[in-house]
Backbone atoms as SQL, in Angstrom:
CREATE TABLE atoms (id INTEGER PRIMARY KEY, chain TEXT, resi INTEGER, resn TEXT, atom TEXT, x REAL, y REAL, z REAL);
INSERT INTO atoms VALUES
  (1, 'A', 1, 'UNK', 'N', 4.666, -7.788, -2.013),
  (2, 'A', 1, 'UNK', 'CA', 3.926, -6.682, -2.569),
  (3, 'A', 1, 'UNK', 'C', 3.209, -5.916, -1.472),
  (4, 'A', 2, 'UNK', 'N', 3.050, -5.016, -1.705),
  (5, 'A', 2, 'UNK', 'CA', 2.054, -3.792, -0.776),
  (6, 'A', 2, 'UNK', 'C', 2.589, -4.080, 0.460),
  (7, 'A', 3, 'UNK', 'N', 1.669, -4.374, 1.435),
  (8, 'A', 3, 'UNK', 'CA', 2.228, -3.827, 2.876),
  (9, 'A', 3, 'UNK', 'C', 2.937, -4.951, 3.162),
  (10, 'A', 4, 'UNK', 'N', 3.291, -6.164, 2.172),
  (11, 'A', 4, 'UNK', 'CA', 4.210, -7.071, 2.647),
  (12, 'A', 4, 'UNK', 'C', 5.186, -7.421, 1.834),
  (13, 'A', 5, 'UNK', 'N', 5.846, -7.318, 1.574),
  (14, 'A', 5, 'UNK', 'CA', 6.565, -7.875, 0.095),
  (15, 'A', 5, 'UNK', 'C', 6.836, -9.028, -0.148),
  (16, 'A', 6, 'UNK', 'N', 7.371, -10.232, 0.986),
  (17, 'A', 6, 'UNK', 'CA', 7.419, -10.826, 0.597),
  (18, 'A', 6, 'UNK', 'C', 6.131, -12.028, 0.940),
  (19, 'A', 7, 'UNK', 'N', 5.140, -11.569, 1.195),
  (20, 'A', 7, 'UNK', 'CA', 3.664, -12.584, 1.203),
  (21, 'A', 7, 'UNK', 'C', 3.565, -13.173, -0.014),
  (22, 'A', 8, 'UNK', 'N', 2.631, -14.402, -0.082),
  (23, 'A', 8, 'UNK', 'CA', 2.552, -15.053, -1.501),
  (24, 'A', 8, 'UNK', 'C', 1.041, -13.965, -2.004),
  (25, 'A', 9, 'UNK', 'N', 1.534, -13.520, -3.469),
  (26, 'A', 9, 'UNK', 'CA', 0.131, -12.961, -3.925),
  (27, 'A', 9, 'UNK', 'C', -1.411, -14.349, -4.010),
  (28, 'A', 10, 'UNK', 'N', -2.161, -13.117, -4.207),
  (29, 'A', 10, 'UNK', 'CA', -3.588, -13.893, -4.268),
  (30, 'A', 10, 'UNK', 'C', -3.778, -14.269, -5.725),
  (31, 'A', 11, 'UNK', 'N', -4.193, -15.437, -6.248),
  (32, 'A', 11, 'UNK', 'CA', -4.489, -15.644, -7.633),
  (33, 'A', 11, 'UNK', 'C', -5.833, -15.581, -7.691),
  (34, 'A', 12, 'UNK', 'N', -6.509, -15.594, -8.404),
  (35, 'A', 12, 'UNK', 'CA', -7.969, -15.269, -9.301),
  (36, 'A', 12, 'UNK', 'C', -8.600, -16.035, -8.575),
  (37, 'A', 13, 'UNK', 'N', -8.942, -17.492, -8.594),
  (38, 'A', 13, 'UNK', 'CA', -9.551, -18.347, -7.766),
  (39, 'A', 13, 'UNK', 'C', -9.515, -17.509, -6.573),
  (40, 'A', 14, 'UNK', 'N', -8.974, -17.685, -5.726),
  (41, 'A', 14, 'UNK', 'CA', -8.843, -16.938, -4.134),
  (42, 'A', 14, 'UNK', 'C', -9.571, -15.641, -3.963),
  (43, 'A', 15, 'UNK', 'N', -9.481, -14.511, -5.342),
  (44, 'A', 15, 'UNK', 'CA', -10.100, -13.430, -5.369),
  (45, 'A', 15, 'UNK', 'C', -11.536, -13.349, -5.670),
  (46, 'A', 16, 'UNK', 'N', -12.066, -14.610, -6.462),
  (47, 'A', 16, 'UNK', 'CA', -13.737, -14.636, -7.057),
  (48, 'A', 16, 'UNK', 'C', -13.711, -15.010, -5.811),
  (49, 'A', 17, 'UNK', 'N', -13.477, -16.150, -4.481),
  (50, 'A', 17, 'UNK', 'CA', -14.099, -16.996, -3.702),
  (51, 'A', 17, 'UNK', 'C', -13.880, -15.322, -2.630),
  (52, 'A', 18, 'UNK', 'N', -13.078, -15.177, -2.448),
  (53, 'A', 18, 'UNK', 'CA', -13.302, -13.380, -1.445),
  (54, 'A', 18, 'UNK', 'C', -14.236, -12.709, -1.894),
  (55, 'A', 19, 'UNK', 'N', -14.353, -12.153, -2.914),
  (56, 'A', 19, 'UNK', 'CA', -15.292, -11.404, -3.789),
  (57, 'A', 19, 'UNK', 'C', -16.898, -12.171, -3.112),
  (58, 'A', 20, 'UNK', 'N', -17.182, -13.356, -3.921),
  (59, 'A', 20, 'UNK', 'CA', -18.607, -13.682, -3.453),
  (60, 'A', 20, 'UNK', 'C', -18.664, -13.973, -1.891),
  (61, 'A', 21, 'UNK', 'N', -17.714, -13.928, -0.906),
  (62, 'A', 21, 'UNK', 'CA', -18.213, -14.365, 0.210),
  (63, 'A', 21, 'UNK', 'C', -18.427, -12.918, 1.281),
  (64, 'A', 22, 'UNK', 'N', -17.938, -11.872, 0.188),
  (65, 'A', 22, 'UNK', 'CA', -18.213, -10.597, 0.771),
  (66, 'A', 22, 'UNK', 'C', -19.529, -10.419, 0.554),
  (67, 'A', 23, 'UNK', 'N', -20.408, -10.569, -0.497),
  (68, 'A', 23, 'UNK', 'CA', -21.175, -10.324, -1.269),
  (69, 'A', 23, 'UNK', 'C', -21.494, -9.726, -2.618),
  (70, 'A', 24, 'UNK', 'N', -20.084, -9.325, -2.941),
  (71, 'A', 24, 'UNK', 'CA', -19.998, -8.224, -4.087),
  (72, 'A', 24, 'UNK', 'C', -20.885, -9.073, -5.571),
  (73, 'A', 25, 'UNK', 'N', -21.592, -8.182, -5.958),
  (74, 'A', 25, 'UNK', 'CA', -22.808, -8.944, -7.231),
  (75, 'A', 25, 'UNK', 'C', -21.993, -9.116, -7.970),
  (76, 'A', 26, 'UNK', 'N', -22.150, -10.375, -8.286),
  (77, 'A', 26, 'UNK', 'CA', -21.726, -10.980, -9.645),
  (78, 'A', 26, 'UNK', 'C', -21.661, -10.080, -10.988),
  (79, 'A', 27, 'UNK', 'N', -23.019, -9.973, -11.231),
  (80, 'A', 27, 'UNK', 'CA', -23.634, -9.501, -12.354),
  (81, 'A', 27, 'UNK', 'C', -22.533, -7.998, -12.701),
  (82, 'A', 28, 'UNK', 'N', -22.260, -8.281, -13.645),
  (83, 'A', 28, 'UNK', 'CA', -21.566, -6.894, -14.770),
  (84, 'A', 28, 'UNK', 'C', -22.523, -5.717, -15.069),
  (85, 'A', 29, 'UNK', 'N', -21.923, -4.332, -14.309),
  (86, 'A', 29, 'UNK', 'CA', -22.749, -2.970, -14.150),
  (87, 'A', 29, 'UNK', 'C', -23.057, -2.569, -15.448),
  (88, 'A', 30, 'UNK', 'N', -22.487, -2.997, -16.521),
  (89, 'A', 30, 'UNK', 'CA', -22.931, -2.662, -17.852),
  (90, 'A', 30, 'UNK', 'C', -23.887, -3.292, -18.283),
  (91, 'A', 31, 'UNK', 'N', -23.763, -4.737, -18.311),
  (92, 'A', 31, 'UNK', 'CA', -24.855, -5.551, -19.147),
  (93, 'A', 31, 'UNK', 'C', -25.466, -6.255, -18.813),
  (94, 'A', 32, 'UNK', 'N', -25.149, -6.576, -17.492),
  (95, 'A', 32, 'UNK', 'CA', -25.992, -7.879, -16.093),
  (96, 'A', 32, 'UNK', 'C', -25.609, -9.008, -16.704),
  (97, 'A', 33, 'UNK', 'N', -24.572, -9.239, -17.414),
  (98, 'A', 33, 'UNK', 'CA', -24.646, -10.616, -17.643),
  (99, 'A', 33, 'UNK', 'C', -23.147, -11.100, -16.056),
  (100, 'A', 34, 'UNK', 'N', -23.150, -12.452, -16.134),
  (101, 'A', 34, 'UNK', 'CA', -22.358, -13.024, -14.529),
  (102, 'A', 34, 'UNK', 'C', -21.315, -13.871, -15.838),
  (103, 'A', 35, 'UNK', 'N', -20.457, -13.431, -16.545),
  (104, 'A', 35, 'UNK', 'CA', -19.766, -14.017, -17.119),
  (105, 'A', 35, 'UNK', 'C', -18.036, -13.784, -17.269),
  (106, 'A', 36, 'UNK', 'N', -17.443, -13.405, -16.128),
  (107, 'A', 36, 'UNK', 'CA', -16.605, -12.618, -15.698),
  (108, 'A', 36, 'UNK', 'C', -15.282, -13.773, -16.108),
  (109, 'A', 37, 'UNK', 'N', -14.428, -13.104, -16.788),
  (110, 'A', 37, 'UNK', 'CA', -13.013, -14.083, -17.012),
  (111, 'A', 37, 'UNK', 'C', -11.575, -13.941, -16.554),
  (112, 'A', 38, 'UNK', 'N', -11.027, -14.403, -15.729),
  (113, 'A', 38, 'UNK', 'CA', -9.468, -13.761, -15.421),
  (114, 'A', 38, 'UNK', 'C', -8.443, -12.994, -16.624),
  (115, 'A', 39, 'UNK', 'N', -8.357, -12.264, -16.171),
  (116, 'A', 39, 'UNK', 'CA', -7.069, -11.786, -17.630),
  (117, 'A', 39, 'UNK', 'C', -5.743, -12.934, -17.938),
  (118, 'A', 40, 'UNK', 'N', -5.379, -12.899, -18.600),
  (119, 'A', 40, 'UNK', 'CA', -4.120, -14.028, -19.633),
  (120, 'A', 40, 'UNK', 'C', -4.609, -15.129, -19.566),
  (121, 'A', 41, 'UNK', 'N', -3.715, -15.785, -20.509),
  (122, 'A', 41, 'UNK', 'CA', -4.024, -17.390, -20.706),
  (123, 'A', 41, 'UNK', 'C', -4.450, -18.137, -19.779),
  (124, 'A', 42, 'UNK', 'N', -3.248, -18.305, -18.661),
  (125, 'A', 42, 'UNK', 'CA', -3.432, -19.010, -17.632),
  (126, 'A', 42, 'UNK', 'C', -4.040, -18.217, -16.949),
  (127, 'A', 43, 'UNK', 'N', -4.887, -17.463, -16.763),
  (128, 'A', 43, 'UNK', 'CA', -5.406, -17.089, -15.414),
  (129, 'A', 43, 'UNK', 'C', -4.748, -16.083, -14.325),
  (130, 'A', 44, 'UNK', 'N', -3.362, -15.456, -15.425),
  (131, 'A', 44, 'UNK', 'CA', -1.715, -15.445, -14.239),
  (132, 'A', 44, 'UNK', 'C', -1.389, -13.744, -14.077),
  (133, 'A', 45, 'UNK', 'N', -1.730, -13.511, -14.933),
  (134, 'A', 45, 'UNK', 'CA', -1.535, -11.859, -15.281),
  (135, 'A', 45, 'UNK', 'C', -1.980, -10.802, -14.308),
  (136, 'A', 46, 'UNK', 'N', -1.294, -9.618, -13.287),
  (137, 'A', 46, 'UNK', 'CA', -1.921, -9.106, -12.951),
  (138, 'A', 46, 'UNK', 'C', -1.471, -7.794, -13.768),
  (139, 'A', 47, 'UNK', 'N', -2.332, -6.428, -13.575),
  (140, 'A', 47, 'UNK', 'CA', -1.777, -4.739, -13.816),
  (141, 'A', 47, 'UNK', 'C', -1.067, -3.928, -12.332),
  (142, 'A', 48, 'UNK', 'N', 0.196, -4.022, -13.492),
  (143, 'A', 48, 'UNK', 'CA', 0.822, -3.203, -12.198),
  (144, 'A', 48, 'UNK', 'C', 0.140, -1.790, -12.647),
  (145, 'A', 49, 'UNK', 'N', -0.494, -0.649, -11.860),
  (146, 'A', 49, 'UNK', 'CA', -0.663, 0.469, -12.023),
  (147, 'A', 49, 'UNK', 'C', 0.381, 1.289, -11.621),
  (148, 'A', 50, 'UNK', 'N', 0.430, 2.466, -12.505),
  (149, 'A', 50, 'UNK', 'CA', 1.840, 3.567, -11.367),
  (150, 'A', 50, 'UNK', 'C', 0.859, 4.190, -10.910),
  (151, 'A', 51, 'UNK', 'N', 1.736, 4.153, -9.571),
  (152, 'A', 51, 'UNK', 'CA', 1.493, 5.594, -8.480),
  (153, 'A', 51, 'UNK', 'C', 1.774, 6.906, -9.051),
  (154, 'A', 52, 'UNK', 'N', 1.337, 8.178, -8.465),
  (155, 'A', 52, 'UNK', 'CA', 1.665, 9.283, -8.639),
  (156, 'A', 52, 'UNK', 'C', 1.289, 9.774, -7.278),
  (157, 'A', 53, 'UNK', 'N', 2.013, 11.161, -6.892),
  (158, 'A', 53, 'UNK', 'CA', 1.465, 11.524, -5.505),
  (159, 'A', 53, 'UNK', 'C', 0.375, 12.873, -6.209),
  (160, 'A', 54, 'UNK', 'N', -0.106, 13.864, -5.255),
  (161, 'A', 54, 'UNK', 'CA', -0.758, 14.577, -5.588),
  (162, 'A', 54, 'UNK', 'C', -0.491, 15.500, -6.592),
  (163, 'A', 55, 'UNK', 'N', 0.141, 15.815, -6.917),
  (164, 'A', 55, 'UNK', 'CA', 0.750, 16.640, -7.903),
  (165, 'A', 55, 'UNK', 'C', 0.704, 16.153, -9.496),
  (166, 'A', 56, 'UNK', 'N', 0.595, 14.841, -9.226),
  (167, 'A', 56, 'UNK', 'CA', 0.423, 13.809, -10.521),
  (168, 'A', 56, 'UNK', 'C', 1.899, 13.661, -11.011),
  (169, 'A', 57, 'UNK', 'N', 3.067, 13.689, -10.427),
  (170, 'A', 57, 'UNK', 'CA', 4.486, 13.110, -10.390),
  (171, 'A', 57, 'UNK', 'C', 4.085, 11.375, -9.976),
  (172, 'A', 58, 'UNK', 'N', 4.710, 10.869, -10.921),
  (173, 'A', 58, 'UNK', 'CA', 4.909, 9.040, -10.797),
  (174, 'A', 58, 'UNK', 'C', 5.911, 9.451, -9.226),
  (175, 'A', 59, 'UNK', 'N', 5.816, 8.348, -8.798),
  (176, 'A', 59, 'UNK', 'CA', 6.218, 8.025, -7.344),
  (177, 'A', 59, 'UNK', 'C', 7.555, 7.108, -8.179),
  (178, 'A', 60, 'UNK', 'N', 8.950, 7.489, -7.909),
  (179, 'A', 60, 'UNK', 'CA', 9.497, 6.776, -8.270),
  (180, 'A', 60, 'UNK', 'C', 11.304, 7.527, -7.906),
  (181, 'A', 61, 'UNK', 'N', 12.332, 6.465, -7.797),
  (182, 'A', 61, 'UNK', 'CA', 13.217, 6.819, -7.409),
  (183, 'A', 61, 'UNK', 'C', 14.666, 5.687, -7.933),
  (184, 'A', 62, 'UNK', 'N', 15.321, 6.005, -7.923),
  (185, 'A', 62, 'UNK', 'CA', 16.602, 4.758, -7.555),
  (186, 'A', 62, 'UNK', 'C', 16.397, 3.730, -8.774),
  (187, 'A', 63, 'UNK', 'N', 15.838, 4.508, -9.477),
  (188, 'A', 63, 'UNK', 'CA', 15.469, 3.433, -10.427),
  (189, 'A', 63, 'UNK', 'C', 14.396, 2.407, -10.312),
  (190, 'A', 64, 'UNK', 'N', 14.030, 2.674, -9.412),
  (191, 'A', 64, 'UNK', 'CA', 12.637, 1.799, -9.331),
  (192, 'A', 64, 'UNK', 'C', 11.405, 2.614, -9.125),
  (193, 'A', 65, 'UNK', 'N', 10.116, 2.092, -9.586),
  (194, 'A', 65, 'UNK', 'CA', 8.989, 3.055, -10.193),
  (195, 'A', 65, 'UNK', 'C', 7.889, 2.199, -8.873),
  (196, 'A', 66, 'UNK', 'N', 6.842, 3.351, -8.192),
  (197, 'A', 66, 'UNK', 'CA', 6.314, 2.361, -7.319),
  (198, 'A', 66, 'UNK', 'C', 4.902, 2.139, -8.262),
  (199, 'A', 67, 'UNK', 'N', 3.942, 0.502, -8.159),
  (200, 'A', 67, 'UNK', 'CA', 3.162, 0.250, -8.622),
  (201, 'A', 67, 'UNK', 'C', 2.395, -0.520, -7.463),
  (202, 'A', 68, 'UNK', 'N', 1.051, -0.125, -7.950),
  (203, 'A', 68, 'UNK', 'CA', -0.100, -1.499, -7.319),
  (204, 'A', 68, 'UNK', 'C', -0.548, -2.332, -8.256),
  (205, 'A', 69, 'UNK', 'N', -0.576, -3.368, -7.511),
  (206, 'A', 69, 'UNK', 'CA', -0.992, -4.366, -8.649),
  (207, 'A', 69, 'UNK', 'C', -2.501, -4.776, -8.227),
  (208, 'A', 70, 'UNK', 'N', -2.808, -5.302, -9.425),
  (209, 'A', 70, 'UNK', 'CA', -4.702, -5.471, -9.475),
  (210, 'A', 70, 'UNK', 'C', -5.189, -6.532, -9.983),
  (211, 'A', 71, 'UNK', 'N', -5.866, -7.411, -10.328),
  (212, 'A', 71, 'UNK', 'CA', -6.515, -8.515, -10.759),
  (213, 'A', 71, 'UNK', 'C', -7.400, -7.817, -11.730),
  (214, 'A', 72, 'UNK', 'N', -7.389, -7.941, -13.053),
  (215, 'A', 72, 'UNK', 'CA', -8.490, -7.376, -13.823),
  (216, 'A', 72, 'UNK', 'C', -9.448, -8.462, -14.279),
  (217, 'A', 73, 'UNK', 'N', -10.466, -8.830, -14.173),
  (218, 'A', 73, 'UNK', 'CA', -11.821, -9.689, -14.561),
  (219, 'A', 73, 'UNK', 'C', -12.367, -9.222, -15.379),
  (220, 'A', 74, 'UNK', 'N', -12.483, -9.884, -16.645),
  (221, 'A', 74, 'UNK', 'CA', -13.205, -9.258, -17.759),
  (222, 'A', 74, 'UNK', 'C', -14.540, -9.524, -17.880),
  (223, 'A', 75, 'UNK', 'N', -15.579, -9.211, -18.216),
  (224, 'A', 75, 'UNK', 'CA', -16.990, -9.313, -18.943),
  (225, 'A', 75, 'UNK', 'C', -16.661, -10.094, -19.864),
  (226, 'A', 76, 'UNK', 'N', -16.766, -11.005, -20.106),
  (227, 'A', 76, 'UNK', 'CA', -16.932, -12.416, -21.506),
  (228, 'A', 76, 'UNK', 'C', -18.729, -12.077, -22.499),
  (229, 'A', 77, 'UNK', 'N', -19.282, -10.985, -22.081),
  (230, 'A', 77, 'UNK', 'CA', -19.970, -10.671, -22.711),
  (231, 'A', 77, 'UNK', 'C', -20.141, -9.434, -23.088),
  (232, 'A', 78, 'UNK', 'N', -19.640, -8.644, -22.889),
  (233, 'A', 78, 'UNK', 'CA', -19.532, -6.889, -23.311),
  (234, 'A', 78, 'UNK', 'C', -17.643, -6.274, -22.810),
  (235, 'A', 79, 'UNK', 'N', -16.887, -7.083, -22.634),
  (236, 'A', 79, 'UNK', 'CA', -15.684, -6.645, -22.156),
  (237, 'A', 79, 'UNK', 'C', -15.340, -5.624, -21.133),
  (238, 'A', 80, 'UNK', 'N', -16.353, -5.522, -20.309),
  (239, 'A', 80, 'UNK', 'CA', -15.864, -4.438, -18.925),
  (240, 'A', 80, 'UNK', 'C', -14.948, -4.986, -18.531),
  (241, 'A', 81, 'UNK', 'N', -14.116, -4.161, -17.704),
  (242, 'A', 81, 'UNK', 'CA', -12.746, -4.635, -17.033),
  (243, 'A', 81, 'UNK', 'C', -13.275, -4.105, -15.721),
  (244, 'A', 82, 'UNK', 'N', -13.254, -5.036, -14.868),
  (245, 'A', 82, 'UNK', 'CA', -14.055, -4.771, -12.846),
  (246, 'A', 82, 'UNK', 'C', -12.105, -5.050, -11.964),
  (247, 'A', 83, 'UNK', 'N', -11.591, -3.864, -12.240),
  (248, 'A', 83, 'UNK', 'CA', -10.033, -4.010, -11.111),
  (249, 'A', 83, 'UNK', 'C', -10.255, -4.303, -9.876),
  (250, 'A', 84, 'UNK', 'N', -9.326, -5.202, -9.648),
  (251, 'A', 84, 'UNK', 'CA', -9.617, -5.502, -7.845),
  (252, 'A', 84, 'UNK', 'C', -8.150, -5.374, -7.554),
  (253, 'A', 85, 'UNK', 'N', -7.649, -4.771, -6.263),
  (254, 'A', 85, 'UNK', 'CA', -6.403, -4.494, -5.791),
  (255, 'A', 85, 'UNK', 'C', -6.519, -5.546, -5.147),
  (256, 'A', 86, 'UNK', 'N', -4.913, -6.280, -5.492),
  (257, 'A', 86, 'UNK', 'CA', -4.311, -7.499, -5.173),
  (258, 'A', 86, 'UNK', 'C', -4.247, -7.350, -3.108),
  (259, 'A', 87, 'UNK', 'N', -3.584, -6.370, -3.331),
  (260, 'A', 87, 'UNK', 'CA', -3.242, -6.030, -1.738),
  (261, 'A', 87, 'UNK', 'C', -4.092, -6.234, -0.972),
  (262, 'A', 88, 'UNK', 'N', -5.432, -5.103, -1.236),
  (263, 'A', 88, 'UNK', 'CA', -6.699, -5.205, -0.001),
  (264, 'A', 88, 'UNK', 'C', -7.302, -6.815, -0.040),
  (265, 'A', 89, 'UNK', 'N', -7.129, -7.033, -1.325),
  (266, 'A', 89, 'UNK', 'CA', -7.695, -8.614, -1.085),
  (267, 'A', 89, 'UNK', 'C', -6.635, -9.438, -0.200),
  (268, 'A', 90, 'UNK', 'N', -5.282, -9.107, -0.627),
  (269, 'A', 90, 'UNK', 'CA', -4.305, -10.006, 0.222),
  (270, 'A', 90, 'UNK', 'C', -4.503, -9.765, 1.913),
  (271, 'A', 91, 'UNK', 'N', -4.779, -8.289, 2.149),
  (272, 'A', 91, 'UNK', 'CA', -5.204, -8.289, 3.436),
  (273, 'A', 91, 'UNK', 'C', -6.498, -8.467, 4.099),
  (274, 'A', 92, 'UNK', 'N', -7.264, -8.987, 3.551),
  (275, 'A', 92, 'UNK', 'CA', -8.664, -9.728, 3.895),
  (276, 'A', 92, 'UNK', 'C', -8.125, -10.740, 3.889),
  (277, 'A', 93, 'UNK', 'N', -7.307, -11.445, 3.280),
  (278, 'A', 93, 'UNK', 'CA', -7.362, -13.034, 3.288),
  (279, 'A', 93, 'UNK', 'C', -6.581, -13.196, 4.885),
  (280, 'A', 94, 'UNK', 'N', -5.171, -12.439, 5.172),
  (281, 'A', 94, 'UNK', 'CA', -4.216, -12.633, 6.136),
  (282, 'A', 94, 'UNK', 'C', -4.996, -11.998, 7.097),
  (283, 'A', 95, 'UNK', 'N', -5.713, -11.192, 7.328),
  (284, 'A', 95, 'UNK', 'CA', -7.024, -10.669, 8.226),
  (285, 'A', 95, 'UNK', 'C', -7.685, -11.819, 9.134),
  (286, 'A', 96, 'UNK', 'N', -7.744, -13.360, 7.985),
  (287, 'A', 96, 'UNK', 'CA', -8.577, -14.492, 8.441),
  (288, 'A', 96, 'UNK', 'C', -10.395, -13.708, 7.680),
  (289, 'A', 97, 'UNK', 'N', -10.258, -12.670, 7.033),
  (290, 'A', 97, 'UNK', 'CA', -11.562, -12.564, 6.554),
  (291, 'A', 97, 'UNK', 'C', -12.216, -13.089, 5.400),
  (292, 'A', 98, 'UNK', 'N', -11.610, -13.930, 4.982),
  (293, 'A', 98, 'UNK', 'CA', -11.634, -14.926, 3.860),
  (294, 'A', 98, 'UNK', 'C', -12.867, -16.494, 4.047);
């Protein structure tokens, strides 16, 4: 994925432990509560988003559509959704900034 394709993605665990060792606040901008949940069952799910370039045309060709993918963390107490791009986290981790 992103600037590597074939790197192993980051799962949820790996992304809360990046997340707090950056400092990013816990606490949910809506309701302050720290009750944040991975999206799907297992924990496994990410959002592919589509690209578009400036024009707002999807980026896409050959039959294949380009996407970023994101980690969505839910609020378990008011349902905010806080997106984190899989990538920039994948490149903090391979950075060694982890």
């Amino acid at each position: 994925m992103g600037t590597n394709p074939k790197r192993e993605l980051i799962d949820y665990e790996a992304a809360s432990r990046i997340l707090a060792e950056r400092g990013i606040p816990p606490e949910c901008p809506i309701c302050g509560a720290n009750a944040w949940g991975p999206m799907g069952p297992l924990s496994n799910l990410y959002l592919a988003l589509p690209l578009a370039d400036l024009s707002g045309q999807l980026v896409e060709g050959g039959g294949l559509r380009a996407n970023s993918l994101a980690l969505a963390f839910t609020c378990g107490n008011c349902g905010f959704m806080r997106l984190v791009s899989e990538d920039m986290l994948a490149r903090i981790r391979d950075e060694g900034g982890q």
